[in-house]
C-alpha positions in Angstrom: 28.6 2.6 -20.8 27.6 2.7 -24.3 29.5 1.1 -27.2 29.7 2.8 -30.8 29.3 -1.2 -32.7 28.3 -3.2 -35.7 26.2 -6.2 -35.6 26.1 -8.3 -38.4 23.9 -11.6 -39.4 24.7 -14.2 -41.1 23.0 -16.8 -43.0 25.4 -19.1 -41.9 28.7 -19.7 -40.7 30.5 -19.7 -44.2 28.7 -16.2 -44.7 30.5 -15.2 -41.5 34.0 -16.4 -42.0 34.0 -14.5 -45.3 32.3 -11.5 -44.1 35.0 -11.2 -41.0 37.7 -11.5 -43.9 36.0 -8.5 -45.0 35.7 -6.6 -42.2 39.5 -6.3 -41.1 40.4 -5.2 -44.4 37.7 -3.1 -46.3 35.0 -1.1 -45.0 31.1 -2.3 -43.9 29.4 -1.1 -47.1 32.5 -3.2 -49.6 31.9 -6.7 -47.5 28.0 -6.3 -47.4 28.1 -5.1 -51.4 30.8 -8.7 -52.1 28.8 -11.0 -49.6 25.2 -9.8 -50.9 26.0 -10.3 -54.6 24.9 -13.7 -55.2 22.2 -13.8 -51.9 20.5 -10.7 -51.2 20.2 -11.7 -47.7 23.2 -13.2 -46.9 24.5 -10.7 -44.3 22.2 -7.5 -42.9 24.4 -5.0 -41.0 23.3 -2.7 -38.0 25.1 -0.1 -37.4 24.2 1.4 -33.4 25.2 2.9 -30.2 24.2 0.4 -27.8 24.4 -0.3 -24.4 25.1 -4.2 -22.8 22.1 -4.4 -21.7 20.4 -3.7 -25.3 23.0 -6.2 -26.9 24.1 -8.7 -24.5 26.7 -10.2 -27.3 29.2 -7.6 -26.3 29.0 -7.4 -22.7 32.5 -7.7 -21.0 34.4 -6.4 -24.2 35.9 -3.4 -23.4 38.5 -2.8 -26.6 37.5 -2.3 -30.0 37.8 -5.9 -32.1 35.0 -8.6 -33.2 33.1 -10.7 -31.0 32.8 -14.5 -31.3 30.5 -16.0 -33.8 27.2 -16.9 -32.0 24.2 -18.8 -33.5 20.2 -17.5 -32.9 17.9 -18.8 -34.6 19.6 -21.0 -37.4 21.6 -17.3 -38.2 25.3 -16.3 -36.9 25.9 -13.4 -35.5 29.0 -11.2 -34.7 29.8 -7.3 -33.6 32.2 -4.7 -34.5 33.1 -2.7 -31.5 34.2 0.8 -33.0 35.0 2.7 -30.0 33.0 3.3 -26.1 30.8 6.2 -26.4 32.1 7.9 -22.7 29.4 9.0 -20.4 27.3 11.1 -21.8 23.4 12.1 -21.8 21.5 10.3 -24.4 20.5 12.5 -27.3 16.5 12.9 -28.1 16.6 10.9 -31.0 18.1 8.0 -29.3 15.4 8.7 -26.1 12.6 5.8 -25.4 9.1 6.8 -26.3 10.0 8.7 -29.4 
C-alpha cells in the first residue's frame, strides 16, 4: 500500500511541539511560513506518496493522524498521514530509473 503523507523535520523537539500545534489547525504552508520566521531551517516539509518500505516511520498506521516524534540524527521527525493511496499502478513519474 501506499500512503498520501507529510514528513516534517525538526530542529528540535520545541520546533516540533509547535509545529504539531500548527498542523491540526492551519495548513502545511501557514506552520512552515510561522515556524521558519526567525530560523530558516527550523522545520523542512516533504510532501510524498510513499510506501512503508520507503518511510519506515509510518509502517503499521493505517488511519490518517501524526506519527510519534522520533529523533535521527540530533533532528525530530514526524508524518502526516493524509489518506492510503488504494492499489494502483505507479504512475511514470513516480517510476525508478527516471
Amino acid at each position: 500500500m501506499r500512503y498520501d503523507v507529510d514528513i516534517y523535520t525538526c530542529a528540535n523537539a520545541d520546533v516540533s511541539k509547535q509545529v504539531t500545534h500548527f498542523t491540526r489547525k492551519a495548513s502545511v504552508a501557514k506552520a512552515s511560513r510561522v515556524v521558519n520566521k526567525t530560523n530558516v531551517s527550523a522545520v523542512t516539509i516533504e510532501s510524498a506518496t510513499v510506501t512503508d518500505e520507503e518511510k519506515p516511520m509510518i509502517k503499521g498506521m493505517t488511519q490518517p493522524g501524526l506519527t510519534p516524534d522520533q529523533t535521527v540524527d540530533a533532528k525530530v521527525l514526524f508524518a502526516e498521514m493524509k489518506n492510503v493511496v488504494p492499489p494502483s499502478p505507479k504512475p511514470l513519474s513516480e517510476a525508478r530509473g527516471l
